[in-house]
C-alpha positions as CSV (number, residue, x, y, z in Angstrom):
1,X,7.0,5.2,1.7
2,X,9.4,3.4,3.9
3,X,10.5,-0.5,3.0
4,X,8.2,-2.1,5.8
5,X,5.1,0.0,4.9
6,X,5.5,-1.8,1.3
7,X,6.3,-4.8,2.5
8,X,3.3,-4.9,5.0
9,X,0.6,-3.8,2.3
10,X,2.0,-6.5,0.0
11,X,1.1,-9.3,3.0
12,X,-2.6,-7.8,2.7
13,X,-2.4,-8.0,-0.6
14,X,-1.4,-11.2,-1.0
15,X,-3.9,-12.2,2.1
16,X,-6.5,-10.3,0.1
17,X,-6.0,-12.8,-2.6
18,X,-5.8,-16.1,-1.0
19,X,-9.2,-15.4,0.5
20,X,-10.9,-13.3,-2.2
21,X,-12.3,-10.8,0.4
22,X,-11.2,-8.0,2.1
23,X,-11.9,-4.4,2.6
24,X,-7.9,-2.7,0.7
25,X,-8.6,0.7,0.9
26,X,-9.5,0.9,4.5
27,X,-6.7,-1.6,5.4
28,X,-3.8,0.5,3.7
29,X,-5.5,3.5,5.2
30,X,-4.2,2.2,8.7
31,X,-1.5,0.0,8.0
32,X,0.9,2.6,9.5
33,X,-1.0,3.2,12.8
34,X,-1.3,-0.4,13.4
35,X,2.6,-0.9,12.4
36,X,3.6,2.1,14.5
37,X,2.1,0.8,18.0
38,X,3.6,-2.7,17.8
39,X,7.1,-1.3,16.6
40,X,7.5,1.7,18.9
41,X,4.8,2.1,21.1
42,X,3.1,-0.7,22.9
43,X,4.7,-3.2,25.9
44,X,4.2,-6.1,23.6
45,X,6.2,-9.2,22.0
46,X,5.3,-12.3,21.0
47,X,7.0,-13.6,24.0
48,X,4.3,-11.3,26.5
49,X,1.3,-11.7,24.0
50,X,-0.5,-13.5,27.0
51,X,1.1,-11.2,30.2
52,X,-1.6,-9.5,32.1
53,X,0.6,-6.4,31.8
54,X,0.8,-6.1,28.3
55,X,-0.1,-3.4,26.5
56,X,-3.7,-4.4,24.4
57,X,-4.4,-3.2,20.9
58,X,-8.5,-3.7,20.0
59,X,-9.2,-3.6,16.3
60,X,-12.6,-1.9,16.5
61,X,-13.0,-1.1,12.8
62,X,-12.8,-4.8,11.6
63,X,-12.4,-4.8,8.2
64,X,-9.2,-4.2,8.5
65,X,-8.2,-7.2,9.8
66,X,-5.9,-8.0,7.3
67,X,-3.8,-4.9,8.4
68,X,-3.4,-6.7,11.6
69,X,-2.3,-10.2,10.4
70,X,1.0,-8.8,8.3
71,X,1.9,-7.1,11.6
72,X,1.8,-10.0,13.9
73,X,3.6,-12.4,10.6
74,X,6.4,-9.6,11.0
75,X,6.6,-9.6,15.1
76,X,6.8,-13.8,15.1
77,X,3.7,-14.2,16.5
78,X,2.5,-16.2,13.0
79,X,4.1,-17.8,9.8
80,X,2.4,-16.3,6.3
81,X,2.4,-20.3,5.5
82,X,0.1,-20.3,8.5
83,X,-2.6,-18.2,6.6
84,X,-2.6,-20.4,3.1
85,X,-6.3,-21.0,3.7
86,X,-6.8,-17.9,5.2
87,X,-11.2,-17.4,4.9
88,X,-11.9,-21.2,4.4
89,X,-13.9,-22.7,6.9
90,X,-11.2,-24.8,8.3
91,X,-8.9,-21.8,8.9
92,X,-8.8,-19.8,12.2
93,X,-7.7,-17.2,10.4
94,X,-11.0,-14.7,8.9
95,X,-11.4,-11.2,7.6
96,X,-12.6,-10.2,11.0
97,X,-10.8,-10.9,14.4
98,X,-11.7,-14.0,16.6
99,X,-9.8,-14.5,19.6
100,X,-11.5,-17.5,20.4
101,X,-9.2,-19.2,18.2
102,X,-5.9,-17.8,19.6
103,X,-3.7,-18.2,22.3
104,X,-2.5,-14.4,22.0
105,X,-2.1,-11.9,19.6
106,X,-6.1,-11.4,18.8
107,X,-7.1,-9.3,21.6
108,X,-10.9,-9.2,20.3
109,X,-13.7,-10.4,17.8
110,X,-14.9,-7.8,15.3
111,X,-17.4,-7.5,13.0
112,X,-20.8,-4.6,13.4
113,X,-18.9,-1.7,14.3
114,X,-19.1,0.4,17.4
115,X,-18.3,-2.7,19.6
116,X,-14.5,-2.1,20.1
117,X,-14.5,0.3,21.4
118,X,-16.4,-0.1,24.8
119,X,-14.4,-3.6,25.1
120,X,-11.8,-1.5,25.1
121,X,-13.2,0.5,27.6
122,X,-13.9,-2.1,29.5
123,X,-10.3,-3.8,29.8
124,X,-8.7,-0.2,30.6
125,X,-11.6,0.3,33.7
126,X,-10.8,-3.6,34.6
127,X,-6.8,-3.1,34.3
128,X,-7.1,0.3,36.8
129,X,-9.1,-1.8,39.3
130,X,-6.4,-4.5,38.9
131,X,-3.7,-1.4,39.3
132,X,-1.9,-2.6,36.0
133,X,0.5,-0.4,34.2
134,X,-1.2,-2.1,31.0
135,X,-2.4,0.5,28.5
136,X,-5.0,0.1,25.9
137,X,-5.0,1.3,22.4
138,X,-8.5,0.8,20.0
139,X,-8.0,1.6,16.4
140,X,-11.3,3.2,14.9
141,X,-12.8,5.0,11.9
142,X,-14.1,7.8,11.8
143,X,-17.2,7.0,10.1
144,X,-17.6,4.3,13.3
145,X,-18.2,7.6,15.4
146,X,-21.6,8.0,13.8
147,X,-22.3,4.8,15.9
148,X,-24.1,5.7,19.5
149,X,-21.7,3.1,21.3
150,X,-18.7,5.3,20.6
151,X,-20.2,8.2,22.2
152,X,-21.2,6.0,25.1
153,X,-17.7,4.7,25.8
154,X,-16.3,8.5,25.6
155,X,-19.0,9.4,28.7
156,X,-17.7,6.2,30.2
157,X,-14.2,6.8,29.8
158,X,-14.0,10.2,30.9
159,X,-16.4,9.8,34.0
160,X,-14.0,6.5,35.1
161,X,-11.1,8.7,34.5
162,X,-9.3,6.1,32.4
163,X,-6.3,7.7,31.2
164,X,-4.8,4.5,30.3
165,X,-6.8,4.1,27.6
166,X,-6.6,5.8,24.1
167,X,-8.1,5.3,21.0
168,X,-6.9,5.8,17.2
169,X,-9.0,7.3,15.4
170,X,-8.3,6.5,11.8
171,X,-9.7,10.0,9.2
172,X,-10.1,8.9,6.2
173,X,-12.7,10.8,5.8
174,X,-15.3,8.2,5.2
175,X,-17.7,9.7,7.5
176,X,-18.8,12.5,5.1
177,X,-20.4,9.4,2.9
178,X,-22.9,9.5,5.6
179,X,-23.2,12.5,8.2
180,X,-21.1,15.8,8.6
181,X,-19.6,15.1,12.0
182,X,-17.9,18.7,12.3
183,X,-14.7,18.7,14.1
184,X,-13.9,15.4,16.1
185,X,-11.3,17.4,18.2
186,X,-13.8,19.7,19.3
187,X,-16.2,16.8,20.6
188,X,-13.9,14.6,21.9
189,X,-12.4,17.3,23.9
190,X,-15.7,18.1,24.9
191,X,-16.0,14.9,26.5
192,X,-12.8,15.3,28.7
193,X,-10.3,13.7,26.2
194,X,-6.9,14.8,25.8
195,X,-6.5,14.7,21.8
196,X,-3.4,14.6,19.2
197,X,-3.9,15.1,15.9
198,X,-1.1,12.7,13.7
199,X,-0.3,12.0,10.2
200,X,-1.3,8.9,9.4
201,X,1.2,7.7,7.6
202,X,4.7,9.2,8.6
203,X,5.9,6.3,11.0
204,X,8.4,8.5,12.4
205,X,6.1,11.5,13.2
206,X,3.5,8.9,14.4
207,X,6.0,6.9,17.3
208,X,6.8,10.7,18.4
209,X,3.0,11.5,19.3
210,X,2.5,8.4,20.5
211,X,5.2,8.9,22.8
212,X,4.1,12.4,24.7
213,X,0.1,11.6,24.8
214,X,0.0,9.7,28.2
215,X,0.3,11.1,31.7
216,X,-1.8,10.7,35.0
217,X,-4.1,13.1,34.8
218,X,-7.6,11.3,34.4
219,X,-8.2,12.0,30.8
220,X,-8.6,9.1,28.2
221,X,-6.4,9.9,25.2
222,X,-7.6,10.2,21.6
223,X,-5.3,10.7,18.7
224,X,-6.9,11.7,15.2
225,X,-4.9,10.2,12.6
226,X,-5.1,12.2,9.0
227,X,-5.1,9.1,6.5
228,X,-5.8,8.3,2.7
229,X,-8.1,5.6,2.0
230,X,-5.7,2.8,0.2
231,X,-2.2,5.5,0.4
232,X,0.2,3.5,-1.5
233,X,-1.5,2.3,-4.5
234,X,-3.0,4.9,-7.1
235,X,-5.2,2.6,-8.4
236,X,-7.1,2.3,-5.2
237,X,-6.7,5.5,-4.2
238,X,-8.4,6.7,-7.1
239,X,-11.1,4.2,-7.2
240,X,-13.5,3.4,-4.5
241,X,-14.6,0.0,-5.9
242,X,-11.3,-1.1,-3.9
243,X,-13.8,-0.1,-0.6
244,X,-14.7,-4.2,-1.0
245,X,-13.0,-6.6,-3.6
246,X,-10.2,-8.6,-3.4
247,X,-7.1,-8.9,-6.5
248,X,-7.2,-10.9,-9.5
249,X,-4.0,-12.3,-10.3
250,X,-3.8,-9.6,-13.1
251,X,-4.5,-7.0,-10.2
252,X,-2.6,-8.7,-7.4
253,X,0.2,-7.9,-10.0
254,X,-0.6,-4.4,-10.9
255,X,-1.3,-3.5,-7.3
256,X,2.1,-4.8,-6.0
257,X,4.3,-2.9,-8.6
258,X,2.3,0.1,-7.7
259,X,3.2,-0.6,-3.7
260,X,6.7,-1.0,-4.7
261,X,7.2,2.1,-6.5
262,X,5.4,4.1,-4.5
């Protein structure tokens, strides 16, 4: 695992922590993707994070908001001293997204899944109208697809043509818990998506699908993202009960050592 991927999943850690909340296994599960589209892929900086044309990233499966935060402390758009009181009620900063509290940088507010998504949607239709060269990416799960708004936005997005828009769909295979969903590249194709499948947590591999999946031919854009709930700690890798709790400071040490020889 390459320096920055460790470095990032410590941040959450640490994060995880100071708020004693936090969903681990589902944040270092997309760590990668969301690390990937602000190094490499997306027309964003902190200096554009409030340009019309920049390129927008949606964070549709909230609870892993705190794979977002070390991302934007790493591109200057925060301080981790800004996050001390990160979850206290005097702190902008929450385990899910509120943009109402930012100038920048937090694109949407998250919380009941399924709602990303058509915002998304819904800023890719507006930024067509608007003739913008802005693209939109939304990170999901793939147990979010068992909601009926996802399915909605794909009808939407492929009858308004909106192949500026492409959402990350991140496999962890969490759906199973609930429904068998069958192949996802079959149904999104289905509904006139172009997809890429992508492992999920080779950085280089990811910035080089990334790179060949938009074009202008009227299809919205999927990419299906093979990922490991909580890759780069065994312990929560092997142990689901990292789905929801936050570190100790007996765990915050084990889990770090873990990252760091990973």
């Amino acid at each position: 695992m390459e320096d920055i991927s460790k470095k990032l999943r410590i941040s959450s850690l640490e994060l995880s922590h100071r708020c004693q909340d936090g969903n681990l296994q589902s944040v270092f599960s997309c760590l990668d993707i969301v690390w990937t589209l602000y190094d490499k892929v997306m027309h964003w900086s902190y200096a554009l994070a409030q340009d019309e044309d920049r390129d927008f990233f949606i964070i549709s499966k909230g609870q892993a908001t705190l794979a977002l935060f070390p991302v934007l402390i790493e591109k200057g758009m925060f301080s981790m001293e800004e996050l001390s009181e990160i979850g206290s009620f005097q702190s902008r900063f929450c385990i899910q997204t509120d943009r109402t509290k930012f100038q920048g940088g937090v694109e949407n507010n998250a919380g009941s899944l399924g709602h990303g998504m058509p915002f998304a949607a819904g800023i890719a239709a507006a930024n067509k109208i608007k003739r913008s060269p802005s693209k939109v990416f939304v990170l999901a799960g793939d147990g979010e697809f068992c909601e009926g708004t996802m399915w909605e936005t794909c009808l939407f997005a492929s009858e308004r043509k909106l192949d500026n828009f492409c959402v990350i769909i991140d496999d962890n295979d969490s759906a199973k818990a609930m429904v068998h969903m069958g192949s996802l590249q079959n149904k999104l194709e289905s509904f006139g998506f172009d997809v890429f499948p992508a492992p999920g947590h080779d950085l280089t591999a990811l910035a080089s699908v990334f790179s060949g999946i938009f074009n202008d031919n009227g299809k919205p854009k999927a990419v299906i993202a093979q990922t490991v709930r909580g890759y780069g700690s065994r312990t929560m890798m092997e142990n689901d009960i990292w789905f929801h709790k936050a570190p100790d400071e007996t765990e915050l040490a084990l889990l770090i050592r873990e990252v760091q020889q990973f």
